[in-house]
Phi, psi and omega in degrees: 000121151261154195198126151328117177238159159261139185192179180213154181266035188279116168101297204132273213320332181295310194269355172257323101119183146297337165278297179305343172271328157314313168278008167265334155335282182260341183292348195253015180058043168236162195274109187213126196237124187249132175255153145301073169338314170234036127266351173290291209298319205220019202307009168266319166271007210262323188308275139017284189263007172277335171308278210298337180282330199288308176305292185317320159281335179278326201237341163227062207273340169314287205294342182292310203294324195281321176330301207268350178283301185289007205239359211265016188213013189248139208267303200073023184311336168267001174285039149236001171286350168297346210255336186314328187278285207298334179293297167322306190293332168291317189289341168276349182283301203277337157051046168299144149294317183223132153255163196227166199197136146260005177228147210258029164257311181318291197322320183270350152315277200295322168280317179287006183267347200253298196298325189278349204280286008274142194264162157244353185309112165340106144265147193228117162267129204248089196294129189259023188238160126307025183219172152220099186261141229253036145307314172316318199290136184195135188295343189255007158307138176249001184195139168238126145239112195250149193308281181262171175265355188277310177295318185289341172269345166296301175313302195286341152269031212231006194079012163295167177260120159002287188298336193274011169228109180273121180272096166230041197047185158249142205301137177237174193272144174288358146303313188288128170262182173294164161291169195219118171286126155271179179290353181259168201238359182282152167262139214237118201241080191275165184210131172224154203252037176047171190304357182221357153085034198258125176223159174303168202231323180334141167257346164309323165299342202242337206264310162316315161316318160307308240250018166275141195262144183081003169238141207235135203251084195259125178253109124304090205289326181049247159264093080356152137306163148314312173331289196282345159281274203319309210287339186282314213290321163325320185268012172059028161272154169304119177227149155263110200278183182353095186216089169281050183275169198294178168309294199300346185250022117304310193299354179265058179240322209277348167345290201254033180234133165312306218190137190244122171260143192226188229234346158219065212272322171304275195305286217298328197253357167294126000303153157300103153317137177311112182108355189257122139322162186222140195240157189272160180314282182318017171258353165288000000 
């Protein structure tokens, strides 16, 4: 089968991912290609507005969190209409069985190219968020794969159909392995700060982190301020500071750490793998 994911570089995570669906994918024998959507449709401005989303979180993430908070009930069906002309010309390239979209513009792209066509091409949204906020929502979706049930019971009250949303976590890359017990008994606790490297700046967070007992703490720092390096480094943990470096060479990091924790930590580690530990709640 081939299929088409659609994605965007807001953040990372929406391209990470896609790249783990892509290789989930492709390990099942099917032909699967993830594109950037508005770097295909738009690459000049595309550049542009990634500038600019990295600043807004990074120097104002207060004003983003209230921004995505008064907004949490607005579908945003037309914020992908700009994407229409390069989405048609991909779709004639690429000749997908199915597409698939992480990111909720692709999405809102993609159901108005399927409602104006009129198209039949499967679209399947792949929710990267733990929350449910209905920018996701679109009558011409035929499938949501959503992290938790909690999200999935938010979506069907919000008029999704039942049946099209599936708790299927969010895609992680087949490199995180199971944990592997070494001859030390210490737990080895990674923290990576995503694709913009934003991690708290609070020194309490980094001091908690310290004061666990039997664990020892690597911060990938990835652009973090400095602010949020000093306060680890302060708290006498190993930090890496500003290392922007490619995916592959972070992805050899979670090998030898017990336990990665992310902002959807529940869903990412579900099934429990063999051999992975359990951590007390409260480190959550």
């Amino acid at each position: 089968m081939n299929i088409l994911i659609l994605t965007g570089k807001f953040g990372m995570g929406h391209l990470s991912a896609a790249n783990a669906l892509r290789e989930q994918l492709g390990q099942d024998g099917h032909r699967a290609e993830v594109v950037d959507l508005f770097e295909y449709a738009a690459p000049e401005l595309a550049q542009a507005m990634y500038w600019w989303f990295n600043v807004l979180v990074t120097y104002g993430g207060g004003f983003y969190n209230i921004y995505h908070d008064l907004t949490v009930n607005d579908s945003g069906d037309s914020r992908g209409d700009n994407l229409l002309g390069g989405l048609d010309r991909l779709l004639d390239e690429y000749e997908p069985d199915v597409v698939v979209s992480t990111h909720p513009i692709c999405s809102a792209a993609m159901a108005k190219y399927k409602e104006e066509g009129p198209s039949d091409i499967p679209l399947v949204t792949c929710v990267t968020d733990v929350t449910c906020h209905s920018e996701w929502l679109h009558p011409a979706t035929d499938c949501y794969l959503v992290a938790e049930e909690s999200v999935r019971q938010g979506f069907i009250a919000k008029g999704a159909d039942p049946d099209a949303v599936v708790v299927s976590g969010i895609p992680v890359s087949g490199r995180f392995q199971p944990a592997r017990k070494g001859p030390s008994q210490r737990r080895e606790l990674l923290i990576m700060g995503g694709g913009l490297g934003l991690m708290p700046r609070r020194d309490s967070f980094y001091q908690a982190l310290n004061g666990l007992p039997g664990v020892h703490t690597t911060i990938l720092t990835g652009r973090a301020a400095t602010t949020s390096c000093s306060s680890a480094s302060t708290a006498g943990m190993r930090t890496l500071r500003r290392c922007p470096l490619p995916p592959r060479w972070t992805s050899t990091w979670p090998g030898p750490a017990s336990c990665c924790p992310s902002r959807a930590v529940s869903p990412v580690l579900r099934p429990l793998p063999p051999g992975c530990p359990s951590w007390p709640g409260s480190l959550f």
